[in-house]
C-alpha positions in Angstrom: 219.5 206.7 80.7 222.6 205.0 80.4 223.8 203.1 76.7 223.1 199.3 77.0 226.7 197.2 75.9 225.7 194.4 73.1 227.4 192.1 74.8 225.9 192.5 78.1 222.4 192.9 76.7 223.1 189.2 74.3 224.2 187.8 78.0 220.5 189.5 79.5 218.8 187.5 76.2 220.9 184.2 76.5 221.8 184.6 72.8 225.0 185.2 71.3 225.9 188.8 70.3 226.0 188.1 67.2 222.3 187.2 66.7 222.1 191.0 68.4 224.4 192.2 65.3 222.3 191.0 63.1 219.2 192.1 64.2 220.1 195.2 64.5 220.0 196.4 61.1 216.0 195.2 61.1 214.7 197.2 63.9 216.6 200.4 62.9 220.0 200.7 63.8 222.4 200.9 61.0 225.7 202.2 62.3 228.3 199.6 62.5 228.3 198.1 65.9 230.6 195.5 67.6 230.3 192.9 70.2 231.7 195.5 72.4 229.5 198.4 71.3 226.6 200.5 73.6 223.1 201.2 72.2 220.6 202.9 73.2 218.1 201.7 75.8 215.2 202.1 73.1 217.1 200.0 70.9 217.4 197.6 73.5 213.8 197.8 73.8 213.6 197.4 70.0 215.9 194.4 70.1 214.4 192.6 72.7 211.0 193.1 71.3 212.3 191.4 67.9 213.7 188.4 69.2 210.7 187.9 71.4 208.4 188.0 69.1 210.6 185.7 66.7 211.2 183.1 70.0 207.1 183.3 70.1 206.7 182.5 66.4 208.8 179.6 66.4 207.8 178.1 69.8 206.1 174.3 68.9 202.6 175.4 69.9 201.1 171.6 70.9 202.8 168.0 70.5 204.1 167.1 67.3 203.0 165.0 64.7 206.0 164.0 63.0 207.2 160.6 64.5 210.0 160.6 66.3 213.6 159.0 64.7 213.1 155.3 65.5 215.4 154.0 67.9 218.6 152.6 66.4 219.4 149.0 66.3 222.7 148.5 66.4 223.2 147.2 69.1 220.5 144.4 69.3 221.6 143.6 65.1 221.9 139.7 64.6 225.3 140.0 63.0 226.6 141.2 66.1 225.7 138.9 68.7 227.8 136.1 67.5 230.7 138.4 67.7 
């Protein structure tokens, strides 16, 4: 099979190649790669399988419960009405 550019496999991912850098060190790869660099298509596979499984830990899994930030009130503020 043919080698997998980072940057072409970030665009696949819609992340930015640098988040591919970086993750590449934690599923195994530990030459020095670029933006511009090939990998394998296993560590592809390895990558991809990472940041899915990070994008499905940190997905909200129901509504929250923290309330929202109330809406400001600057605009409806006494003090500026007689202005």
């Amino acid at each position: 099979m043919q080698k997998i550019r980072i940057n072409d496999l970030a665009r696949e991912l819609e992340v930015k190649s640098k988040a591919i850098l970086d993750v590449l060190p934690l599923v195994g790869v530990t030459e020095k790669k670029t933006h511009s660099s090939s990998i394998e298509p296993d560590e592809a596979e390895r990558v991809k399988d990472y940041l899915h499984s990070k994008e499905a830990q940190s997905a909200p899994t129901g509504p929250s419960l923290t309330p929202s930030r109330p809406r400001s009130t600057f605009l409806t503020s006494p003090s500026l009405e007689m202005c």
